[in-house]
DRENKOL-275570 format. One record per residue: residue in one letter; x negated, y negated, z negated of N, C-alpha, C in turn. Coordinates in steps of 0.2 Angstrom, whole numbers, padded with zeros to 4 digits, always signed. Last residue first. Layout:
BEGIN
AXYZXYZXYZ
...
END
This chain:
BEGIN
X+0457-0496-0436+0460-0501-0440+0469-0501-0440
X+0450-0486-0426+0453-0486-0435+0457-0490-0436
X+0446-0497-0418+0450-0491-0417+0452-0485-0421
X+0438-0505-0423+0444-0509-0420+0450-0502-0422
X+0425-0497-0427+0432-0499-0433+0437-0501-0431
X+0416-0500-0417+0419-0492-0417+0428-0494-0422
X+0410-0511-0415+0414-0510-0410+0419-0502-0410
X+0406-0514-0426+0409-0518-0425+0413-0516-0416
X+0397-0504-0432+0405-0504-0435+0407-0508-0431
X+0390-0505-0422+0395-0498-0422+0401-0497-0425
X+0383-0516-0427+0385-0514-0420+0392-0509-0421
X+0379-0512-0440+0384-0519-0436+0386-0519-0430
X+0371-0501-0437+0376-0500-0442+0382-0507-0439
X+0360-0508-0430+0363-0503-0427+0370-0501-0431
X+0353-0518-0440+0358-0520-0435+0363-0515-0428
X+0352-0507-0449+0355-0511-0451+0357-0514-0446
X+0339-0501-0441+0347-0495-0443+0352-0503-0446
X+0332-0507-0439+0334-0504-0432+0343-0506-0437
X+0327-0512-0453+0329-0516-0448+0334-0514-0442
X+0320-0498-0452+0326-0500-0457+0329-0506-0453
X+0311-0495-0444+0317-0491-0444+0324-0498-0449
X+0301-0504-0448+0302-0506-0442+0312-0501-0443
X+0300-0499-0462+0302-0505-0462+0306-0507-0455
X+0292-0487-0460+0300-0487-0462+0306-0493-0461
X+0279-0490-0458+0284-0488-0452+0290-0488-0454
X+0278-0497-0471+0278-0500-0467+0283-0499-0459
X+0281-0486-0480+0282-0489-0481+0282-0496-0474
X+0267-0479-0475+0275-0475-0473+0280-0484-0474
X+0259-0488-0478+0258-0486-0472+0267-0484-0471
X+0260-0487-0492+0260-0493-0490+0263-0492-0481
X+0255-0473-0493+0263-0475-0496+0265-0485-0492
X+0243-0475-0489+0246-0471-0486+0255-0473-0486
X+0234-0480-0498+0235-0484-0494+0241-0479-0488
X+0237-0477-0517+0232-0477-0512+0236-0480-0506
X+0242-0478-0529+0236-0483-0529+0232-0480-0521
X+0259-0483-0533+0256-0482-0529+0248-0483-0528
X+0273-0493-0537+0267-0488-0541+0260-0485-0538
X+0272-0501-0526+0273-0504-0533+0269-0500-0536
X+0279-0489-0517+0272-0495-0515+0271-0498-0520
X+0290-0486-0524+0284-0482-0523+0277-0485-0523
X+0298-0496-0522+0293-0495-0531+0291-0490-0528
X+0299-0498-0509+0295-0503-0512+0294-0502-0518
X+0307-0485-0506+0301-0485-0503+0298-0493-0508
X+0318-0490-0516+0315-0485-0516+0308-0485-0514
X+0321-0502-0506+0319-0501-0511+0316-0496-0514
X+0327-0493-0497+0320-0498-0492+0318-0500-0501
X+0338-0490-0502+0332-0486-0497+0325-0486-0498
X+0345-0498-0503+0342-0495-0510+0336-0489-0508
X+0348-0502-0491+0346-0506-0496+0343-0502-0500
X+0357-0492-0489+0350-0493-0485+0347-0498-0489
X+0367-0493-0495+0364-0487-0495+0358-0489-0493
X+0372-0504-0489+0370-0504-0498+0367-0498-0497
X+0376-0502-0480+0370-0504-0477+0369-0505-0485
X+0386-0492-0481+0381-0487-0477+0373-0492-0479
X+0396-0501-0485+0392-0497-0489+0385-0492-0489
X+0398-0510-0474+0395-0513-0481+0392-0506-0484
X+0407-0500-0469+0399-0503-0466+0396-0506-0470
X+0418-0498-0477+0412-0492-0475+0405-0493-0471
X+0423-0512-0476+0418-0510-0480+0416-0506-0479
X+0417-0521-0458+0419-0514-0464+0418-0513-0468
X+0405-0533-0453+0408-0524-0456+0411-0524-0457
X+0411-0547-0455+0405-0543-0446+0407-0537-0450
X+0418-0551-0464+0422-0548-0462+0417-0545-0455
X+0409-0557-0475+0412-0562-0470+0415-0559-0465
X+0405-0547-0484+0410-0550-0488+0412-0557-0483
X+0398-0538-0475+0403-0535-0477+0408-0539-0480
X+0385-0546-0474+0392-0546-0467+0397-0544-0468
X+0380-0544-0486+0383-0550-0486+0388-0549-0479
X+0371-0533-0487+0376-0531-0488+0381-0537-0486
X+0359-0541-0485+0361-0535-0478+0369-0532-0481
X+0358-0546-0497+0360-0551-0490+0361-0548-0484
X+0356-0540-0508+0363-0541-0505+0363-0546-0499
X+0340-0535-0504+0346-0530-0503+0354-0535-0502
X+0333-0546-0504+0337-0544-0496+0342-0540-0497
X+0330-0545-0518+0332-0549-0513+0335-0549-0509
X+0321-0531-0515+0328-0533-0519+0332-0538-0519
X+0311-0536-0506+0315-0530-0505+0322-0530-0509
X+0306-0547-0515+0309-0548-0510+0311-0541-0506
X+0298-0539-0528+0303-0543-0526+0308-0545-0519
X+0293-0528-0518+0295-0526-0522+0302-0532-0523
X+0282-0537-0513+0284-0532-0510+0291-0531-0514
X+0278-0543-0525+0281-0547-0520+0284-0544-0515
X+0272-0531-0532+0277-0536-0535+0280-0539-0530
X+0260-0531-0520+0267-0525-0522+0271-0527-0526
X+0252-0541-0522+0255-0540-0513+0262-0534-0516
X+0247-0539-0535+0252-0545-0534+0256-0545-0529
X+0239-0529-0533+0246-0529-0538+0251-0534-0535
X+0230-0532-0523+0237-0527-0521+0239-0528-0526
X+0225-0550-0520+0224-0543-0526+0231-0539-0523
X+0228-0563-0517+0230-0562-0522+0228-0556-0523
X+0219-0563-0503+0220-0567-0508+0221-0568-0515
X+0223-0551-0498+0215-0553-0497+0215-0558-0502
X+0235-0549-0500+0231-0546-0502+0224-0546-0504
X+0239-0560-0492+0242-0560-0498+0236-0555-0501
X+0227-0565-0480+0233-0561-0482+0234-0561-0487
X+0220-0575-0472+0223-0576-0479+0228-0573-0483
X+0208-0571-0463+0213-0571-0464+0216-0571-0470
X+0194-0566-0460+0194-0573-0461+0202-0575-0461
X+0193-0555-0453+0194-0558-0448+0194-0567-0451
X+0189-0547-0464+0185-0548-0459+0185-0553-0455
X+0204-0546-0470+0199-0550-0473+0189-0551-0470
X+0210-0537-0462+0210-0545-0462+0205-0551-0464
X+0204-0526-0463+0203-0531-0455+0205-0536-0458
X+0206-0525-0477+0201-0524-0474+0199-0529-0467
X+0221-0521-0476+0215-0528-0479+0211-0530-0476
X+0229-0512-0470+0224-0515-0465+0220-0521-0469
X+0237-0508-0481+0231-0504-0481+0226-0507-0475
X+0243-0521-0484+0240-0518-0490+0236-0513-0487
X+0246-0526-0471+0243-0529-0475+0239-0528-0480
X+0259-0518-0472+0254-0517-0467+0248-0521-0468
X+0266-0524-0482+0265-0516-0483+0259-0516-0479
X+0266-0536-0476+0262-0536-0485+0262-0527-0485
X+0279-0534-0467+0270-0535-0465+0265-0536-0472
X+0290-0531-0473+0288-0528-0470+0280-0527-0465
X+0288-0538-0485+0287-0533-0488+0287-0528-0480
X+0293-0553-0474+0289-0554-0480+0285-0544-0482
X+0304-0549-0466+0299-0551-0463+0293-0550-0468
X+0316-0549-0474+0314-0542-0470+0307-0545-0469
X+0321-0563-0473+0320-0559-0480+0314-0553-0479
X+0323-0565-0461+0318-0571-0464+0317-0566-0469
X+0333-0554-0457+0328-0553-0455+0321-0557-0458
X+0342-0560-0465+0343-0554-0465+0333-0551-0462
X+0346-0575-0459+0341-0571-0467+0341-0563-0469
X+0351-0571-0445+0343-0574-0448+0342-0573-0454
X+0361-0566-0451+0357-0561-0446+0350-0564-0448
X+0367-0576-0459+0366-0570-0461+0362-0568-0458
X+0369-0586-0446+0363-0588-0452+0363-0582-0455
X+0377-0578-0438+0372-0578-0437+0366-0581-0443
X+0392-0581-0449+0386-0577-0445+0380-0574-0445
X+0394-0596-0450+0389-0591-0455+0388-0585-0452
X+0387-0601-0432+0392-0602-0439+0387-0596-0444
X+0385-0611-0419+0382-0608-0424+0387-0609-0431
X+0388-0610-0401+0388-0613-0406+0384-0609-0412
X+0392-0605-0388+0389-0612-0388+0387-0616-0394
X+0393-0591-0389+0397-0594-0390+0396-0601-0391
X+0383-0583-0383+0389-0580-0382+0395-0587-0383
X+0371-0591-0388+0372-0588-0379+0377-0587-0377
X+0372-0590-0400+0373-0594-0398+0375-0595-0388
X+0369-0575-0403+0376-0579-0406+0377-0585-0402
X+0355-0576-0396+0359-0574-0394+0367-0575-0396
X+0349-0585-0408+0349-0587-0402+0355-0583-0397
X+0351-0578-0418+0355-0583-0417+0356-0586-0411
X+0343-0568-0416+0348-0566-0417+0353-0570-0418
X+0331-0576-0417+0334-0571-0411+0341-0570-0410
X+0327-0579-0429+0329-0583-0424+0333-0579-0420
X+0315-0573-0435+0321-0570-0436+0326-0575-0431
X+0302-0575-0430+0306-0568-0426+0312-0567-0430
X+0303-0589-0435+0303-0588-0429+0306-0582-0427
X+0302-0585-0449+0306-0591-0446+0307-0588-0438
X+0289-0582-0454+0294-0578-0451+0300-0580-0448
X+0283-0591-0457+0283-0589-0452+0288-0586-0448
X+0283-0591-0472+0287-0595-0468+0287-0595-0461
X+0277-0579-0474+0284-0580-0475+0288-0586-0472
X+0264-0579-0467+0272-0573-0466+0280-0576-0468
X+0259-0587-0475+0258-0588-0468+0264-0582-0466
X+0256-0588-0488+0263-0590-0485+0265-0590-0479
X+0241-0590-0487+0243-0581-0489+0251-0583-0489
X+0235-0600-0477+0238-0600-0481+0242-0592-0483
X+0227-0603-0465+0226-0608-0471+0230-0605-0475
X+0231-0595-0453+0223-0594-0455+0222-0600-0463
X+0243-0598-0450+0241-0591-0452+0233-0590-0455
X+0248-0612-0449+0250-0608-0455+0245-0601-0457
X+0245-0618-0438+0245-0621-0442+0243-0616-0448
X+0244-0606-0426+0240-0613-0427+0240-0616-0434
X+0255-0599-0429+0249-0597-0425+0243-0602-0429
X+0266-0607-0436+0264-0601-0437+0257-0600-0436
X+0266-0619-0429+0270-0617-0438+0265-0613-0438
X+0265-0617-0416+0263-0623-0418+0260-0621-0428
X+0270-0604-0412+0266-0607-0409+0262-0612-0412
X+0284-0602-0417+0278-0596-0417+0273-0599-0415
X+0290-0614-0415+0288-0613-0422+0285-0608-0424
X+0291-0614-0401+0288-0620-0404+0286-0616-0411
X+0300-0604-0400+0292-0605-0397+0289-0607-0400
X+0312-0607-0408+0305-0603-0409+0301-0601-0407
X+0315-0619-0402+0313-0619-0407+0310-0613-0411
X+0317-0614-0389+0311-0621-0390+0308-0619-0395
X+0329-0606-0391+0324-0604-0391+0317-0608-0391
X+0338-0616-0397+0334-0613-0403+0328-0609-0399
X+0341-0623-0383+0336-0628-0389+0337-0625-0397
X+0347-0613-0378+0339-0615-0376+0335-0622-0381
X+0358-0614-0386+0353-0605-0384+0348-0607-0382
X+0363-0625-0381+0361-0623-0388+0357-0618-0389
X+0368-0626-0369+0361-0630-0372+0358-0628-0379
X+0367-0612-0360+0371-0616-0363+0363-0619-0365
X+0365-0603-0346+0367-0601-0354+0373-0607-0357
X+0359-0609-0336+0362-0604-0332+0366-0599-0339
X+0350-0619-0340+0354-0622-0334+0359-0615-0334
X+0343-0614-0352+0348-0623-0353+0354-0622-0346
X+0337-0603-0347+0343-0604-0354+0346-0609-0352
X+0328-0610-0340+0333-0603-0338+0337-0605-0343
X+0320-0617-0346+0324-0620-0342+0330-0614-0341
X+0314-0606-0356+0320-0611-0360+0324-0615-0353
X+0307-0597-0347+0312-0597-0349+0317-0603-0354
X+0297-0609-0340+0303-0605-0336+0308-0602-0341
X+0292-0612-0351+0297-0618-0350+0299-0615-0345
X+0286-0598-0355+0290-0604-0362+0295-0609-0358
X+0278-0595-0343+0284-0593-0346+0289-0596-0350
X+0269-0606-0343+0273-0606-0340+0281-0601-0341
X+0260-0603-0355+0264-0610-0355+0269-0611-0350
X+0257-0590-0354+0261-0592-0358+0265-0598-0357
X+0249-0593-0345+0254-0589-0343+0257-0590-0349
X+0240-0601-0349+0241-0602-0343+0251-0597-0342
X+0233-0592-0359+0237-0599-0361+0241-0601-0354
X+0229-0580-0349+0233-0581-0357+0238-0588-0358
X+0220-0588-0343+0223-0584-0340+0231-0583-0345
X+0211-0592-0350+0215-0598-0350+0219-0595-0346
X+0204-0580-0355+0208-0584-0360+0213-0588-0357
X+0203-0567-0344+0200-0573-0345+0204-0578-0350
X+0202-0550-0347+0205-0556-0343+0202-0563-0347
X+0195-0541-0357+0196-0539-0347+0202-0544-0345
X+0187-0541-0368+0185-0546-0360+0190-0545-0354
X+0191-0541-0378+0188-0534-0372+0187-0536-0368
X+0199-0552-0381+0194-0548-0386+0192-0544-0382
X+0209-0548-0371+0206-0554-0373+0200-0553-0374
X+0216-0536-0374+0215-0539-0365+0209-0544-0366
X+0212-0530-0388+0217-0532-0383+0212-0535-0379
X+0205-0522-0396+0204-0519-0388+0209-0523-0386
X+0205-0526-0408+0201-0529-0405+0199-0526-0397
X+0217-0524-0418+0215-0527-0414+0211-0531-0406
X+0213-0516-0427+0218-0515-0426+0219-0517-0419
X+0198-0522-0432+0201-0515-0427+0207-0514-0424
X+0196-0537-0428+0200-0533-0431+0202-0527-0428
X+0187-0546-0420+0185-0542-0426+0188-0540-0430
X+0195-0549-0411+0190-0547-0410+0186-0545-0417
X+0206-0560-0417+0207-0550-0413+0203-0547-0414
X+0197-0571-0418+0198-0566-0425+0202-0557-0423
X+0198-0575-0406+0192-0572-0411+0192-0568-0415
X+0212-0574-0403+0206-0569-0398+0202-0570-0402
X+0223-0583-0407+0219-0580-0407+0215-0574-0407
X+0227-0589-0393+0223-0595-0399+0221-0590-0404
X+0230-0580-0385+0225-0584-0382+0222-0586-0388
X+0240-0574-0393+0233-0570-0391+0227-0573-0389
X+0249-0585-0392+0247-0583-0398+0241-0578-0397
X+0252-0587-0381+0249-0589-0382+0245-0589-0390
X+0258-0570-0378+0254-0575-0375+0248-0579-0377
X+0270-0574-0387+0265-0569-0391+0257-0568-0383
X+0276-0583-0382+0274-0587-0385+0270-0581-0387
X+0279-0574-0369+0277-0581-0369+0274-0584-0375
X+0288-0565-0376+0283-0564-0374+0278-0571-0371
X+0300-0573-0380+0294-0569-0387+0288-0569-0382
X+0305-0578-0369+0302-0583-0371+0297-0582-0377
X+0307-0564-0362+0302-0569-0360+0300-0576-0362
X+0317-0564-0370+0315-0558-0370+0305-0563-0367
X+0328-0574-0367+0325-0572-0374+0319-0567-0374
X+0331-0570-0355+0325-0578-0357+0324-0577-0361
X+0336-0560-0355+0328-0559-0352+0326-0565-0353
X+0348-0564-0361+0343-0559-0367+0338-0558-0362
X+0354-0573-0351+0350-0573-0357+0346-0569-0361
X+0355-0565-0340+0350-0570-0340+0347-0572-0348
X+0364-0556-0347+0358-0555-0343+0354-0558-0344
X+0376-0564-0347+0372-0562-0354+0365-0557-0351
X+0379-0570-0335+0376-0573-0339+0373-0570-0345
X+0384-0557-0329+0376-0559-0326+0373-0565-0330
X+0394-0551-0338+0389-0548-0338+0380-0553-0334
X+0401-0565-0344+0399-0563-0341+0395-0558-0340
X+0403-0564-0363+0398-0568-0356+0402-0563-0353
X+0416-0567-0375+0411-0563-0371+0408-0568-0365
X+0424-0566-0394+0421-0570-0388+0416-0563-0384
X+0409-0568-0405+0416-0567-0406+0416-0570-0398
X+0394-0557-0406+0396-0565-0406+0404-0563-0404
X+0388-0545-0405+0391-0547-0412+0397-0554-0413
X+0381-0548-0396+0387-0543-0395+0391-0545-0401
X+0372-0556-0397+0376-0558-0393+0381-0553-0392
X+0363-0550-0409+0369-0557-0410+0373-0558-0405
X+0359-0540-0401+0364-0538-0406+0367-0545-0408
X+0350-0546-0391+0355-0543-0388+0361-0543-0396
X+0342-0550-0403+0346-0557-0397+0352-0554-0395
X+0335-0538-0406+0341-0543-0411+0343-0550-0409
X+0331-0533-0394+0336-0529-0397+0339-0533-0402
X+0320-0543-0393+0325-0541-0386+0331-0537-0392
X+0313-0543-0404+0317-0547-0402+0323-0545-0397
X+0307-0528-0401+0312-0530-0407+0314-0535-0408
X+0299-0530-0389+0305-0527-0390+0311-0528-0397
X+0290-0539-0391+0296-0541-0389+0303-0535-0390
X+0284-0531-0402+0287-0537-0404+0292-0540-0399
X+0280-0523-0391+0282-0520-0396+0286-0526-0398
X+0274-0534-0380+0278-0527-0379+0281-0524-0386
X+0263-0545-0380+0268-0539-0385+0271-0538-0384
X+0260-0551-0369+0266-0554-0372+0268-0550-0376
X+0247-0543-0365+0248-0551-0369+0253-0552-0373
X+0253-0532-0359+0249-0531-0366+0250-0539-0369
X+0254-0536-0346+0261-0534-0351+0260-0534-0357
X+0241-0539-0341+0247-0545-0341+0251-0542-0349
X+0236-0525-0343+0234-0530-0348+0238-0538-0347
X+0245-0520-0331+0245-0518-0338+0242-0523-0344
X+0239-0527-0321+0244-0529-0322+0249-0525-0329
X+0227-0519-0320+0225-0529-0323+0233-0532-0326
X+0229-0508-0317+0225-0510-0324+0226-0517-0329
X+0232-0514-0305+0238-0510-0309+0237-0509-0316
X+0221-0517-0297+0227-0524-0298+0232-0519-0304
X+0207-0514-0301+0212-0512-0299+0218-0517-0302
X+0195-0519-0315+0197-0519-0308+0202-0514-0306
X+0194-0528-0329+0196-0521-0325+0198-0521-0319
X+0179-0537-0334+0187-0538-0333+0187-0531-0327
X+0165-0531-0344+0166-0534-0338+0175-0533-0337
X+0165-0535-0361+0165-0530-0356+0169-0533-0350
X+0166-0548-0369+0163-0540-0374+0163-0534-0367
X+0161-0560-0371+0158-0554-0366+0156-0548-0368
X+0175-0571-0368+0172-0567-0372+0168-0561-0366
X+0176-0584-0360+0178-0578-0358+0175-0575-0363
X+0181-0603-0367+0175-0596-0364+0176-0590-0362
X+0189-0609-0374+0189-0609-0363+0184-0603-0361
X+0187-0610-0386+0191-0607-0383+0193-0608-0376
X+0174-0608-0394+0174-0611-0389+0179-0608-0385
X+0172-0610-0413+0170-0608-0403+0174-0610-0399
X+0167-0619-0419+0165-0612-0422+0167-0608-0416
X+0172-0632-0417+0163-0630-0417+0163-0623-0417
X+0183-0631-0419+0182-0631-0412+0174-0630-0413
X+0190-0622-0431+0186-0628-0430+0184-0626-0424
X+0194-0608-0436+0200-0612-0431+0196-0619-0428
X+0184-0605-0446+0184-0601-0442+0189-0605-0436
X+0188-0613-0458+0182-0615-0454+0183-0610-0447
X+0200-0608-0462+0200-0613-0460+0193-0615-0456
X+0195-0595-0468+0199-0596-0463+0200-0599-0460
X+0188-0602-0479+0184-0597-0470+0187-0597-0467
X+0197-0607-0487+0194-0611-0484+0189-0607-0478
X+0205-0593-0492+0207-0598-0488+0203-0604-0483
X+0193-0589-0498+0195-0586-0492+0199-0590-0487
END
């Protein structure tokens, strides 16, 4: 599996300047400017955009309202930027993914170097935006998850290896440091937390989704844990790193970001998302994998929702 993923990235096997002709491009300018929005994933930005914003409230200290703006929209335009060009480099294998094969690209209705074009521009408008109107720090992490959504991930790592999640995951947990750093020119244990909070989260929240969409994957020539190792194994790993993570979402609690009453809510939740992962453990069909997945997007919310709340509600306890 490994090795057809790899053949399928070789420049012989196509030709990424060519328009796919799966159907003529959509006319109306309003059509066309929906399939813009569509490239930059909208869903994934949004859950960057909301754990940039969470590092930069969390951060000790404050922006100005018009500089904390700027940032969280370079944050916000630099996911979408690089989920851009990550549509451009992969449009083939979209294309033979149900899940995926009505985007913009794979459907013909824009033209591939349209995609790279507009990614490559966003990526250096937003990082210069960062450097000149943030700080240097904020824009030399945000390079660094372009760069490593981009290069790491997209390119290097997704189509050669069933680890492709995990060390990838590097990139969407970022965010949240980026913003810590927007607020306060620096980085401390904090913000590492948030990022392993999320590095941890990434692995059981896409192996869920992997468990019942196999199928596409292994169509598309993709190295998922499943396609490679077998669902016993995808659920053990599911399973182990669910357990993992549990104290590392409890961890704010013992660097003083929560409360204990905060710590405890997110111990609660931890035993949650657990739960949901020995179900998926025991489980022989594709549904439990399913709930288990949309649970995952929730669980993530709720944990940096919980750090928020405690962190601006407990002042006035204390």
């Amino acid at each position: 599996m490994t090795e057809h993923a790899t053949d399928i990235s070789t420049p012989e096997a196509r030709d990424r300047n060519a328009a796919p002709a799966a159907e003529p491009a959509l006319a109306g300018g309003h059509k066309r400017l929906v399939d813009y929005a569509l490239l930059l994933k909208p869903r994934v930005m949004s859950l960057v955009l909301f754990t940039g914003f969470a590092g930069l409230l969390l951060a000790p200290g404050s922006l100005d309202p018009a500089t904390a703006l700027i940032a969280i929209i370079a944050i916000a335009v630099g996911a979408g930027a690089s989920g851009a060009i990550n549509m451009w480099y992969d449009r083939d294998i979209d294309g033979r993914m149900e899940r995926t094969m009505d985007r913009p690209l794979p459907a013909g209705r824009l033209h591939p170097v349209q995609a790279l074009w507009l990614g490559i521009v966003l990526s250096v408008l937003s990082v210069g935006v960062m450097a000149y109107w943030v700080n240097m720090m904020a824009a030399l992490l945000l390079t660094v998850t372009i760069a490593f959504y981009v290069f790491i991930y997209t390119i290097w790592l997704k189509r050669r290896t069933p680890q492709n999640i995990v060390i990838g995951g590097a990139s969407g947990a970022l965010p949240p440091m980026i913003g810590w750093a927007a607020a306060t020119g620096g980085i401390s244990i904090e913000p590492i937390l948030l990022f392993a909070i999320i590095f941890l989260w990434t692995p059981p929240h896409f192996w869920a989704l992997a468990l019942y969409r196999s199928g596409d994957y292994e169509r598309a020539g993709v190295p998922m844990l499943p396609v490679v190792s077998g669902e016993g194994s995808t659920k053990k790993q599911i399973l182990a790193y669910t357990i993992i993570l549990s104290p590392v979402v409890v961890a704010p609690a013992l660097v003083g970001m929560t409360s204990l009453a905060g710590g405890a809510i997110l111990a609660a939740l931890s035993l949650w998302f657990i739960y949901h992962a020995v179900r998926v453990y025991r489980c022989d069909d594709f549904e439990t994998p399913r709930r288990m997945f949309r649970y995952s997007i929730l669980h993530l919310f709720f944990i940096f929702l919980v750090l928020l709340g405690d962190h601006f509600i407990a002042p006035y306890f204390a």
